[in-house]
Backbone bond lengths (Angstrom), bond angles and torsions (degrees), N, CA, C in turn:
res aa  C-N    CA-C-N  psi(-1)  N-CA   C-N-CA  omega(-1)  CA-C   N-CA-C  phi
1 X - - - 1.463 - - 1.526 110.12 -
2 X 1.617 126.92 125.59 0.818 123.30 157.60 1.500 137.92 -59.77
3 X 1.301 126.49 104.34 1.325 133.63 161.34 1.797 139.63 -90.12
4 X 1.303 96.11 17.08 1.866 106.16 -172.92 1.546 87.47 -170.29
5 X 1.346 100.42 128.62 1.652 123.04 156.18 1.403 91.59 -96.76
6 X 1.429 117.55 116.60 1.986 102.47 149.24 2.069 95.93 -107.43
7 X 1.421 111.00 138.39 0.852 124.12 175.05 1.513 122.39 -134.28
8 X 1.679 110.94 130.36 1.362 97.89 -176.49 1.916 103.35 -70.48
9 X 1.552 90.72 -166.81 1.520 100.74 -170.53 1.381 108.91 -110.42
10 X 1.434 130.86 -75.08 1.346 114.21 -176.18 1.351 119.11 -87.39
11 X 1.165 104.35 160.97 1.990 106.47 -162.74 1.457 115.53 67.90
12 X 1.262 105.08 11.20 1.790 118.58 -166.72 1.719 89.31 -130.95
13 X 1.622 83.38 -115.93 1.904 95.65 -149.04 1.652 95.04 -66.32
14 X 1.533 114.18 -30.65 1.052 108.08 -173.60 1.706 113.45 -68.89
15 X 1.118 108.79 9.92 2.037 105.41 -156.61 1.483 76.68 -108.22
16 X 1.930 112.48 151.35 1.627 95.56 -39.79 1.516 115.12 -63.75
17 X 1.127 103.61 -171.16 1.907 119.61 -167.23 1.602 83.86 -101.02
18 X 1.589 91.04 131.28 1.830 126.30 163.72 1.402 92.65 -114.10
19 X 1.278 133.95 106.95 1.715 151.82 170.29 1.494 81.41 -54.10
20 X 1.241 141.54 -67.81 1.386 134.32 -130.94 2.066 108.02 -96.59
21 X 0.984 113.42 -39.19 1.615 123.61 143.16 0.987 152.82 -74.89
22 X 1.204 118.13 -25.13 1.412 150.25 158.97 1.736 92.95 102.06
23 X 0.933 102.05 -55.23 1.631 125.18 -166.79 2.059 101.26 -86.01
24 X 1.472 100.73 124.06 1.595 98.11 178.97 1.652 108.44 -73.12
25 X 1.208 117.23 -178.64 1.385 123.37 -156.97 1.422 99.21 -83.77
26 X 1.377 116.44 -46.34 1.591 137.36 178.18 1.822 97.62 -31.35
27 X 1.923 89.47 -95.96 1.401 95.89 165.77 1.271 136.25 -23.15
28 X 1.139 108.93 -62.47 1.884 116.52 177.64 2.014 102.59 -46.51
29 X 0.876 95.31 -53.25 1.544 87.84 178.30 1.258 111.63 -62.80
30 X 1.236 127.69 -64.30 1.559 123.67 -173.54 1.870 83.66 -43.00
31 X 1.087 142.95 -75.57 1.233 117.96 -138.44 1.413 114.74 -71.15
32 X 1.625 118.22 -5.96 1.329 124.99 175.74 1.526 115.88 -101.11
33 X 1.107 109.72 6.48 1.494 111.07 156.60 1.466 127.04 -104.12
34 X 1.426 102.42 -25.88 1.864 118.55 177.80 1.815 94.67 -66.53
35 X 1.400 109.14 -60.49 1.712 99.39 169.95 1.390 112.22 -60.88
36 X 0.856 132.03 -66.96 2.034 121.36 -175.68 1.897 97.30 -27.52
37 X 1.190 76.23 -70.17 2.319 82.29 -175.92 1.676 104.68 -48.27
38 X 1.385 130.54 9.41 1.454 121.95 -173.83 1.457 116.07 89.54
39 X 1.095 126.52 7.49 1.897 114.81 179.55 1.240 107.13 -82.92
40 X 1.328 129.35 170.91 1.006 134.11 133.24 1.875 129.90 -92.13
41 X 1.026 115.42 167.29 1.466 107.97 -159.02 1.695 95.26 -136.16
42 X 1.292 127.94 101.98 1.561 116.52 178.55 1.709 94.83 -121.12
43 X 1.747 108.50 146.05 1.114 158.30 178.45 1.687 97.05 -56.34
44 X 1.001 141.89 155.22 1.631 135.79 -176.68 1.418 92.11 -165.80
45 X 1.117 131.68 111.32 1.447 134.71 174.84 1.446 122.90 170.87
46 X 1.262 101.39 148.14 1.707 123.42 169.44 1.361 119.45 -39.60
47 X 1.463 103.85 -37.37 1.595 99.48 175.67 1.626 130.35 -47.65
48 X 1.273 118.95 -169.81 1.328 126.65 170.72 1.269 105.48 -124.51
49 X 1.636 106.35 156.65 1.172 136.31 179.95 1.653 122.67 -38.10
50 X 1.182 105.74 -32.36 1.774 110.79 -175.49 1.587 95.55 -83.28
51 X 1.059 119.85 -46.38 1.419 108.28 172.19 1.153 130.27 -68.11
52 X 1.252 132.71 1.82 1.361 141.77 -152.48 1.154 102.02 -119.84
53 X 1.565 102.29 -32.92 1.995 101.87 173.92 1.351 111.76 -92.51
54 X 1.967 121.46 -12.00 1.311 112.96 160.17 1.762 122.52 -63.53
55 X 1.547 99.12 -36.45 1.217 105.51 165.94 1.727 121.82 -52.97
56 X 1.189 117.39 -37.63 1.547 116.38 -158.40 1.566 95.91 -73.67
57 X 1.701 115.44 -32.97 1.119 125.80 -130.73 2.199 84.81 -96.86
58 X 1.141 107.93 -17.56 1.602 112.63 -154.78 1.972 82.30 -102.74
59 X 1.648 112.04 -23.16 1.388 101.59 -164.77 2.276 105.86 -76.88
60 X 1.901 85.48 -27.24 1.819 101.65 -164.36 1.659 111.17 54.20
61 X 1.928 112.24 48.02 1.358 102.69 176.61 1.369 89.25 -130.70
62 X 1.431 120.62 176.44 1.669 118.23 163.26 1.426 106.68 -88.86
63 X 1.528 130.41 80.39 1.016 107.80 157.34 1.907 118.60 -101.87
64 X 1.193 117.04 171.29 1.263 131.82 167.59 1.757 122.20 -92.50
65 X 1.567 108.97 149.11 1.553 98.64 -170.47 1.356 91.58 -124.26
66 X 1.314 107.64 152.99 2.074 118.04 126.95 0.958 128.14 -160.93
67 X 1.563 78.65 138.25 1.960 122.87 -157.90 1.054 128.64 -92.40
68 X 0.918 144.43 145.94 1.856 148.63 172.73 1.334 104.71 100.84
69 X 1.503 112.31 19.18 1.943 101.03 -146.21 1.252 152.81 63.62
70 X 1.383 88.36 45.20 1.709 101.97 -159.85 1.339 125.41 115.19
71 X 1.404 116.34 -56.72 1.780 139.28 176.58 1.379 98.08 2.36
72 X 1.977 93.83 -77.68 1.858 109.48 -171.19 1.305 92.91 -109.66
73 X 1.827 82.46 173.50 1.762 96.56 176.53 1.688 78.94 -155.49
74 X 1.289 91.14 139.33 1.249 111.32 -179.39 1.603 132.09 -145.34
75 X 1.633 108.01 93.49 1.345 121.02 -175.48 1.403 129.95 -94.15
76 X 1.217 120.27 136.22 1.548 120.89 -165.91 1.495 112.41 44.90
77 X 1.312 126.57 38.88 1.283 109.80 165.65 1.394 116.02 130.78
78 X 1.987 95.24 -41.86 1.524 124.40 -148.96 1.488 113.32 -107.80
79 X 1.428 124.15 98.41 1.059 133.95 -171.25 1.658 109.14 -50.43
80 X 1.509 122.06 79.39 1.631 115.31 -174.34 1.805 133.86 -95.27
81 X 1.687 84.67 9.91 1.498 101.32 164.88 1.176 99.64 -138.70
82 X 1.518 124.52 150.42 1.585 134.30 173.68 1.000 98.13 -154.80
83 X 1.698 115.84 103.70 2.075 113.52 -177.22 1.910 85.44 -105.65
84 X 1.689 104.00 169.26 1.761 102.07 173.22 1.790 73.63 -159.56
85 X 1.459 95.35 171.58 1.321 126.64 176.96 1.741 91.33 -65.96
86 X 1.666 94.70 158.50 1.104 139.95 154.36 1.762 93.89 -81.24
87 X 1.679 110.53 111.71 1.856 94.48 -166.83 1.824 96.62 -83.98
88 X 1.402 128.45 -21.11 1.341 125.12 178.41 1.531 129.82 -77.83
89 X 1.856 121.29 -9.53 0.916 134.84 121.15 1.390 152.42 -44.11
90 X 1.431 104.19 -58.91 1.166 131.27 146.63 1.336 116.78 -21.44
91 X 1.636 125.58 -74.90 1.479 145.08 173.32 1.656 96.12 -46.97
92 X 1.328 120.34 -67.81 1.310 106.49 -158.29 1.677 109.75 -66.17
93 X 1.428 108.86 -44.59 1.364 117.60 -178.02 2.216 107.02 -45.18
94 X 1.521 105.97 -39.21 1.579 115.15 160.34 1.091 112.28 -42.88
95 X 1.183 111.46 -72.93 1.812 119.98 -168.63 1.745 110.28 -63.24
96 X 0.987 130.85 -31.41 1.368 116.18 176.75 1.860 115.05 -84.63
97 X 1.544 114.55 -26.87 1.508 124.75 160.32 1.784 99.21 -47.21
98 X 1.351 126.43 -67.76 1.220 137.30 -165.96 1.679 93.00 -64.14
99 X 0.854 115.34 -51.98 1.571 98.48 179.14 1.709 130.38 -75.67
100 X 1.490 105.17 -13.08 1.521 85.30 -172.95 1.791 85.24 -114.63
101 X 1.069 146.85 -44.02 1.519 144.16 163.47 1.559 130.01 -79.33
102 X 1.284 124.26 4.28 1.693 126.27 136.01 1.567 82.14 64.45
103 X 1.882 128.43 72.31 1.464 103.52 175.52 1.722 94.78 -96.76
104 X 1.736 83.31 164.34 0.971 122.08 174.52 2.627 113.23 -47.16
105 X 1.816 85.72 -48.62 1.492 89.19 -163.65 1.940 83.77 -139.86
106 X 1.114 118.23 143.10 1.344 115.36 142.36 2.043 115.44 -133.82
107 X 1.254 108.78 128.48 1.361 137.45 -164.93 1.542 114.33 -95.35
108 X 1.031 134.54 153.72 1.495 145.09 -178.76 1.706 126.56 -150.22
109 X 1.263 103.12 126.51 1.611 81.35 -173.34 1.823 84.98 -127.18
110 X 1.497 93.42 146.37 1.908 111.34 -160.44 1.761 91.93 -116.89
111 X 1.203 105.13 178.28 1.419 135.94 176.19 1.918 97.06 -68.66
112 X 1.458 94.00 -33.00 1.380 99.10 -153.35 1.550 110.99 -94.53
113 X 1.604 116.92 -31.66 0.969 152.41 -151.63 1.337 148.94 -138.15
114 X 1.503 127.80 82.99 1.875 112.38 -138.26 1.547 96.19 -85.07
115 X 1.247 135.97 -2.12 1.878 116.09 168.42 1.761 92.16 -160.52
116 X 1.143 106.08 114.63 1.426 138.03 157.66 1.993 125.41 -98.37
117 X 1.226 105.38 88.71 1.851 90.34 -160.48 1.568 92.02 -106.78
118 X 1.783 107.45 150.86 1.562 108.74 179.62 1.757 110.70 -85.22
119 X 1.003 117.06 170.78 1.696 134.15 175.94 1.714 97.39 -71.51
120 X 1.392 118.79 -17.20 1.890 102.82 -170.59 1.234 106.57 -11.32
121 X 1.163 114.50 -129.41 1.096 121.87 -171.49 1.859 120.10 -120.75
122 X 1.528 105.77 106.61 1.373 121.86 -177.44 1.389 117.81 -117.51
123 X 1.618 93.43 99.97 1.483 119.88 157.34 1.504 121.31 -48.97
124 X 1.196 135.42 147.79 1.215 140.52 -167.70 1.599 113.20 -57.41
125 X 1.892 105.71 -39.02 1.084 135.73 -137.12 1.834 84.75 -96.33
126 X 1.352 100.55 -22.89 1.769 98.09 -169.61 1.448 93.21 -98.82
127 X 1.856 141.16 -38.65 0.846 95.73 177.69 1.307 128.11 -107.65
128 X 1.672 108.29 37.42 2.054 123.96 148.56 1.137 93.79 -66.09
129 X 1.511 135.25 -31.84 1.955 98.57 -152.62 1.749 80.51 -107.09
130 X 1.460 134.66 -12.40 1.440 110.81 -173.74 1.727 110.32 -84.89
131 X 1.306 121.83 -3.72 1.401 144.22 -176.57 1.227 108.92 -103.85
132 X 1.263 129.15 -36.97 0.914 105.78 151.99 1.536 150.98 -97.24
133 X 1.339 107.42 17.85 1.637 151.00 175.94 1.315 96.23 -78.69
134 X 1.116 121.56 -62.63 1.113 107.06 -166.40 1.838 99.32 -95.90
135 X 0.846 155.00 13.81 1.164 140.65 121.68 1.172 139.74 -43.38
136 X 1.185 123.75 -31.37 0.854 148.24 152.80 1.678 141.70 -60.07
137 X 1.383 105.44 -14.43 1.465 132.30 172.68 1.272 97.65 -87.77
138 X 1.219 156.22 -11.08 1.786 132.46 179.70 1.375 104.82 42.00
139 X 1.294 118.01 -137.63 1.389 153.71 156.49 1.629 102.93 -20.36
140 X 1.583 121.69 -59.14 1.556 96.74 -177.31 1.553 123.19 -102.37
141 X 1.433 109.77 44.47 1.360 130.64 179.50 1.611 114.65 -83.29
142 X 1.125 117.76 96.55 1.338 140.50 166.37 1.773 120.06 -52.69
143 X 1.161 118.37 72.22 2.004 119.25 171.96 1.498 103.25 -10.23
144 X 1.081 94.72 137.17 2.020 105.19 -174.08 2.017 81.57 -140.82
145 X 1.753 77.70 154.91 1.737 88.69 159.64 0.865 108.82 -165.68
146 X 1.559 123.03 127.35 1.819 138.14 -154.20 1.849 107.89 -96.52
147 X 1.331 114.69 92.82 1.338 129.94 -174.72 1.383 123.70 -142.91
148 X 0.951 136.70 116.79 1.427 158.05 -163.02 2.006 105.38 -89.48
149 X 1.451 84.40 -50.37 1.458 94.38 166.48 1.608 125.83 -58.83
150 X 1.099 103.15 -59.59 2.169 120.64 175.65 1.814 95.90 -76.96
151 X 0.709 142.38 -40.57 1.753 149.99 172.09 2.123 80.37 -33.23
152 X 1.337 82.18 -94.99 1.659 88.07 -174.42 1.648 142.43 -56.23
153 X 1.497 97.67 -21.69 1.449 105.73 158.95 1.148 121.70 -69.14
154 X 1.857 121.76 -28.75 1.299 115.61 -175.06 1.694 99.89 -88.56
155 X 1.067 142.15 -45.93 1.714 147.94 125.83 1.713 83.06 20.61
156 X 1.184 102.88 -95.24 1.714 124.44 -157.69 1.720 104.08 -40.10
157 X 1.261 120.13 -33.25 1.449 114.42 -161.25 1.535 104.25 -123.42
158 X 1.318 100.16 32.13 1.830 116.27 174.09 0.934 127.30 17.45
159 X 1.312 114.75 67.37 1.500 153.95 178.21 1.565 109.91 -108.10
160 X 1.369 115.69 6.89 1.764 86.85 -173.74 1.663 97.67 -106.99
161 X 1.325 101.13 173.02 2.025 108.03 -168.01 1.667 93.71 -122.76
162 X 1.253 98.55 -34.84 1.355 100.18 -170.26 1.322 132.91 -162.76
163 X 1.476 132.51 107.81 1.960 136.45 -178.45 1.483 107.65 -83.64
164 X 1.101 122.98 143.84 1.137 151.04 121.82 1.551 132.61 -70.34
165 X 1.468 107.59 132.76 1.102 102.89 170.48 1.635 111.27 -129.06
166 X 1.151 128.55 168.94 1.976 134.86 -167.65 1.250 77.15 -128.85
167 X 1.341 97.50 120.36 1.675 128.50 139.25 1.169 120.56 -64.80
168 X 1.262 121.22 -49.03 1.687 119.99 -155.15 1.948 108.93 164.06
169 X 1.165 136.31 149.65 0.963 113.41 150.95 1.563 140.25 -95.52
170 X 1.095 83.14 -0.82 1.926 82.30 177.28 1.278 123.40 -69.52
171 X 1.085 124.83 -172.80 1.692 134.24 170.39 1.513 105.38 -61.77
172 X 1.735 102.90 -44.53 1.735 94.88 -162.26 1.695 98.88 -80.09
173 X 1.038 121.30 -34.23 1.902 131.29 -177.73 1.923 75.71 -58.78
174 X 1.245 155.51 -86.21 1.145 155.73 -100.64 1.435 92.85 -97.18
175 X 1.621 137.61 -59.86 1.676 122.73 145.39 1.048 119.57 -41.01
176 X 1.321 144.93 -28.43 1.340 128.15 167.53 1.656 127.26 -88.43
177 X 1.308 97.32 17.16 1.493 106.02 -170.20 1.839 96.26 -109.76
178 X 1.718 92.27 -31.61 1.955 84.48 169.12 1.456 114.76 -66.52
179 X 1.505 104.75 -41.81 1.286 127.40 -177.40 1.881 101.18 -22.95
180 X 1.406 87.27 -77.34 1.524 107.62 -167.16 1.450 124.09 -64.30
181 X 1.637 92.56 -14.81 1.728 101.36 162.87 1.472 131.08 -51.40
182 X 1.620 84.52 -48.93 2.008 97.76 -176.65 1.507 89.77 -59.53
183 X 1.473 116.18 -77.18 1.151 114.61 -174.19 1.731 139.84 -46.07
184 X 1.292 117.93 0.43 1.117 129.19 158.16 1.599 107.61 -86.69
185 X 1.239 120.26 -32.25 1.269 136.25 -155.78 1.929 99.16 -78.03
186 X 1.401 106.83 -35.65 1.134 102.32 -168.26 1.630 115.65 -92.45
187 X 2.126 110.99 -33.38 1.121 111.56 138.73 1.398 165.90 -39.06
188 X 1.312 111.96 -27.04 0.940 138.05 174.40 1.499 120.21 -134.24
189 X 1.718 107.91 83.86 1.878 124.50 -171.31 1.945 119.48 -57.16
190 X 1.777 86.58 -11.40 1.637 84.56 -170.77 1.042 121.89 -121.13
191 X 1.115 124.69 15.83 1.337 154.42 120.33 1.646 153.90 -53.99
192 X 1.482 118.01 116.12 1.743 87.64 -166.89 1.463 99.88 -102.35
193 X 1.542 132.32 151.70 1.360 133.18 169.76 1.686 97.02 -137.39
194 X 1.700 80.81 137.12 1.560 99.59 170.03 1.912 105.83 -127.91
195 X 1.355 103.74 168.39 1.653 108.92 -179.37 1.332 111.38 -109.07
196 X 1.372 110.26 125.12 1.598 124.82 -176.40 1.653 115.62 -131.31
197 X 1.679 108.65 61.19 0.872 142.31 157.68 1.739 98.71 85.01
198 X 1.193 118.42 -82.40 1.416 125.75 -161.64 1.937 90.84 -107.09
199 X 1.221 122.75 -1.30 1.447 130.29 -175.83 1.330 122.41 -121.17
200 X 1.245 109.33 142.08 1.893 112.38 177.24 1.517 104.23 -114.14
201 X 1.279 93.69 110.68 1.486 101.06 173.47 1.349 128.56 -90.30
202 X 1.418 123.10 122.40 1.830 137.50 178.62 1.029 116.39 -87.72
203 X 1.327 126.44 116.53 1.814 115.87 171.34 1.778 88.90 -126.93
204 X 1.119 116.97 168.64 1.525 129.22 177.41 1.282 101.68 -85.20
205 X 1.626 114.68 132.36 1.330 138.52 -169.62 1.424 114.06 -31.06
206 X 1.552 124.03 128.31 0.852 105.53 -163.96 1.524 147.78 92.83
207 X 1.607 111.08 -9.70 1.140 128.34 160.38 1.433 116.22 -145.13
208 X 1.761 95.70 122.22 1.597 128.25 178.59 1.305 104.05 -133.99
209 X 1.469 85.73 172.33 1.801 93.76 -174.72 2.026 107.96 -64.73
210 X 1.550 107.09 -24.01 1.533 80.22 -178.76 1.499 102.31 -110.74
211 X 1.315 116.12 44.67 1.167 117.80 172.72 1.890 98.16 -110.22
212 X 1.375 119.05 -36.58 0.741 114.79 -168.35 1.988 104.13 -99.37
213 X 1.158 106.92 16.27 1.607 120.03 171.96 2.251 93.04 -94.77
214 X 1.541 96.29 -41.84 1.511 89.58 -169.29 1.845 107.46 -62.68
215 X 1.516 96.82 -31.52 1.608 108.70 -154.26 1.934 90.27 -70.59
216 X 1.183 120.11 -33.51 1.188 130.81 172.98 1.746 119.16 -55.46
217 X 1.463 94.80 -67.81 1.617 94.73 -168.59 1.677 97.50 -73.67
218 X 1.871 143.11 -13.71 1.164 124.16 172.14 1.867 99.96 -70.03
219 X 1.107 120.97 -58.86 1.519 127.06 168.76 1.646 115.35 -16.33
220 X 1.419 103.19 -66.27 1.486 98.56 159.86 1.537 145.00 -68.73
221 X 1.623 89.75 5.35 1.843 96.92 -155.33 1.343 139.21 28.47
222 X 1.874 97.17 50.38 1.231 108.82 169.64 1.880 112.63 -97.92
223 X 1.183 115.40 140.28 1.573 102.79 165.32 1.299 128.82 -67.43
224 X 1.986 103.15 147.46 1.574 102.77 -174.81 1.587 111.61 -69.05
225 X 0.517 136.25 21.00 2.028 145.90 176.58 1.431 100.41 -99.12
226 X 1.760 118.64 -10.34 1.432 95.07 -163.86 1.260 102.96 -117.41
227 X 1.262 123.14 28.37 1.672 118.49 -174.88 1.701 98.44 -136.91
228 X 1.458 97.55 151.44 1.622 119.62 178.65 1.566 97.60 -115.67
229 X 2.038 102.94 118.47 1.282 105.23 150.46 1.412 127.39 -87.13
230 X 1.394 141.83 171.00 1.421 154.00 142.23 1.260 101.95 -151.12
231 X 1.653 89.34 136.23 1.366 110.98 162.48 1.648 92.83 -145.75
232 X 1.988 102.85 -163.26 1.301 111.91 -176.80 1.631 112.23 -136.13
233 X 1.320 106.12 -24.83 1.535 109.43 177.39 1.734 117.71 -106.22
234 X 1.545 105.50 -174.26 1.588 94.11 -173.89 1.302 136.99 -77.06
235 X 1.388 91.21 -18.22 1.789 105.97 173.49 1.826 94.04 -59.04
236 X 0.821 113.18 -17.85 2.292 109.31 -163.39 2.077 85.11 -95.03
237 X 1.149 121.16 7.15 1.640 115.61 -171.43 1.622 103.44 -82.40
238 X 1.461 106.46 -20.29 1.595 121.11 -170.80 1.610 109.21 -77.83
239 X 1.438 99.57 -23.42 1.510 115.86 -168.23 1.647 101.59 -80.33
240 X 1.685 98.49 -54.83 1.483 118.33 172.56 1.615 117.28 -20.64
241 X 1.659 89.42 -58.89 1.718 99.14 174.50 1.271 148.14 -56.83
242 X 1.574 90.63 -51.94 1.437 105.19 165.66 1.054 149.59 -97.34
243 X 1.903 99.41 23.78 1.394 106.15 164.76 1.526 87.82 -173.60
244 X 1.711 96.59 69.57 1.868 108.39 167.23 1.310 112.80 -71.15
245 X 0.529 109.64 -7.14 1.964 100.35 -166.76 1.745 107.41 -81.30
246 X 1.495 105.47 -17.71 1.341 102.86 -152.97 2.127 87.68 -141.25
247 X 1.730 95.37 12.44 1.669 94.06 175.38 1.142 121.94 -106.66
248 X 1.751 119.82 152.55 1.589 108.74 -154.88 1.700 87.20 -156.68
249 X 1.445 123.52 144.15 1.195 125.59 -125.47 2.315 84.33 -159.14
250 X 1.004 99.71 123.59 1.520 121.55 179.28 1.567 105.59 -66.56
251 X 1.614 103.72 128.26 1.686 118.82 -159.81 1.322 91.02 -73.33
252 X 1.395 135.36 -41.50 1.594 113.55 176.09 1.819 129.02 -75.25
253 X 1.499 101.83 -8.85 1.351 86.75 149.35 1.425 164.13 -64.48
254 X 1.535 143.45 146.44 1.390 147.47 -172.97 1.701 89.25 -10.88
255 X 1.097 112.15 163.83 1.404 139.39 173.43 2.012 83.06 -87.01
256 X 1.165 118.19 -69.73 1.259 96.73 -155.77 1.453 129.39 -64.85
257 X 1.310 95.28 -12.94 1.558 125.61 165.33 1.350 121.33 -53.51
258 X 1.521 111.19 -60.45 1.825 129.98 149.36 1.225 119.37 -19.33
259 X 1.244 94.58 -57.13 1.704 91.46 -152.49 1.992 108.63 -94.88
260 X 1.515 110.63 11.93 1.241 110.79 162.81 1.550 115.61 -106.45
261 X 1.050 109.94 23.90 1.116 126.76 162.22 1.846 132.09 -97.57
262 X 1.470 130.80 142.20 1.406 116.87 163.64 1.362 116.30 -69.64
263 X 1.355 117.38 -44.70 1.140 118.96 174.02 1.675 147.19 -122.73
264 X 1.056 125.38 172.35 1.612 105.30 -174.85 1.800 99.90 -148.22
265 X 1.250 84.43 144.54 1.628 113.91 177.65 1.469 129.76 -123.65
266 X 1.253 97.21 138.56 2.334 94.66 171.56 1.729 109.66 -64.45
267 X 1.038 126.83 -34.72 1.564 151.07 -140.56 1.393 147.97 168.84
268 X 1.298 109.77 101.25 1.291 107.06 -169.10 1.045 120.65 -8.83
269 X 1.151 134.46 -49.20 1.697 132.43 -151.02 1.250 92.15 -89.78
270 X 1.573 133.26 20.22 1.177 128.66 168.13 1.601 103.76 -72.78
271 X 1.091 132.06 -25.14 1.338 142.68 -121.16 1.732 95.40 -111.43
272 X 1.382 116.84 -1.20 1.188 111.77 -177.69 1.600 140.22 -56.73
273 X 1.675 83.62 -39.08 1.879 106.11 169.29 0.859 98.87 -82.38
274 X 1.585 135.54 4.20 2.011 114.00 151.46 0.993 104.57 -69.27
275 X 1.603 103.17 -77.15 1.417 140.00 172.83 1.899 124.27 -15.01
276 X 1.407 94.81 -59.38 1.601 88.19 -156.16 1.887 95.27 -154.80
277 X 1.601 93.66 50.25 1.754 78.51 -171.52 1.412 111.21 -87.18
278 X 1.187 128.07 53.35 1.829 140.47 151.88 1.060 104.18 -98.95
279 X 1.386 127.73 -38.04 1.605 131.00 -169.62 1.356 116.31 -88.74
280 X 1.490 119.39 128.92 1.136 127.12 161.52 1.166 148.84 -119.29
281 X 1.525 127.23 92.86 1.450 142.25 -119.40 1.598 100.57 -133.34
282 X 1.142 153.46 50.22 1.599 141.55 159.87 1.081 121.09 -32.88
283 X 1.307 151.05 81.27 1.621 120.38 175.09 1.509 94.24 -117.53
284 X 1.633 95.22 141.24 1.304 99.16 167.99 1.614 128.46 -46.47
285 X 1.429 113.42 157.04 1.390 118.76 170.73 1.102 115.12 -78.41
286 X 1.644 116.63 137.18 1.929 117.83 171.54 1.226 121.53 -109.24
């Protein structure tokens, strides 16, 4: 029996995107009927914390999140995991990224702060497509602030949950950004990296999204047999694993993304005849 949806957010619950809810009408119901019937419903994503409570706050349900990829986990309210860098690791693990792959952007998200990106090195061409990226987000546009200075002070006072780094934006930078995942992955043991399309994501050893789905459902003393993941990108491949039987993976995602999955869906609200098949809820899409 299912008792926990964890679901990522964009390319997920958010697909498609309602600018004005965040969450489509479809979805929003499936997740307000899986809680009425007793589930719980937790948040699974890269994001940060300030967004996560705009989200809770735009959804008006009790759900639970975790953010940064694991970092936190946060139930009823109550932030009951908080992981951060090792900041003298951290630094060195920086300086050798910057030296042997020359990125484009490197990003930070703090206790304090959900996107902190450094000055490395920004081509004209990177920051047209990061300006206009985020223009382009409306509603799921995350506050950034471009400092070299606060980048490393927050570094210094070991506060960060989670870096990013930009490969490239193209298709071929975006295969070579998985590429370099494994291979960071295997270099560097104390560290976790996952691939988020055109991004390499760092969390401190040991925390991923289905690490921090496990750290959740032991917290609740629910069993791992009793929760359904979906997501759509590669950071959600960790989820895939450790609890395939019951994982289901968004039809417009990567092929390689797909196929580490058991199952596949158009849209969350596909998920109802898992979910909640007594209930019968249509609402149009907005």
């Amino acid at each position: 029996m299912i008792k926990v949806l964890a679901t990522d957010l964009d390319g997920t619950l958010f697909y498609p995107k309602s600018p004005i809810s965040l969450v489509n009408a479809k979805n929003k119901a499936l997740l307000r009927d899986f809680i009425s019937s007793g589930g719980r419903v937790a948040l699974v994503t890269s994001r940060a914390e300030a967004f996560l409570n705009k989200v809770k706050d735009k959804l008006q349900l009790p759900v639970d999140f975790i953010g940064c990829d694991g970092t936190v986990v946060n139930v009823d309210g109550t932030n009951v995991l908080d992981r951060v860098f090792d900041p003298t690791q951290a630094r060195a693990l920086i300086a050798e990224i910057r030296k042997d792959y020359d990125p484009g952007l490197i990003l930070m998200a703090t206790r304090e702060h959900p996107t902190i990106m450094t000055k490395t090195r920004v081509s004209n061409v990177t920051n047209f497509f990061y300006f206009v990226y985020e223009a382009v987000q409306g509603a799921y546009r995350e506050p950034w602030i471009r400092s070299d200075h606060l980048f490393y002070n927050e570094l210094a006072k070991g506060e960060v949950r989670k870096l990013m780094v930009l490969i490239g934006i193209t298709k071929k930078k975006q295969m070579l950004a998985e590429k370099i995942t494994e291979t960071l992955s295997n270099r560097y043991p104390d560290f976790e990296f996952t691939w988020l399309n055109q991004f390499i994501e760092i969390t401190p050893k040991g925390c991923s999204k289905a690490s921090g789905v496990s750290f959740y459902l032991d917290y609740l003393g629910i069993s791992h047999d009793n929760v359904l993941v979906v997501g759509d990108s590669g950071n959600d491949a960790p989820m895939f694993a450790a609890f395939h039987e019951n994982s289901y993976c968004m039809e417009h995602a990567k092929e390689s993304v797909r196929q580490k999955a058991a199952h596949v869906i158009r849209r969350v609200s596909d998920l109802r005849p898992v979910l909640c098949p007594s209930v019968d809820s249509t609402p149009s899409d907005k």
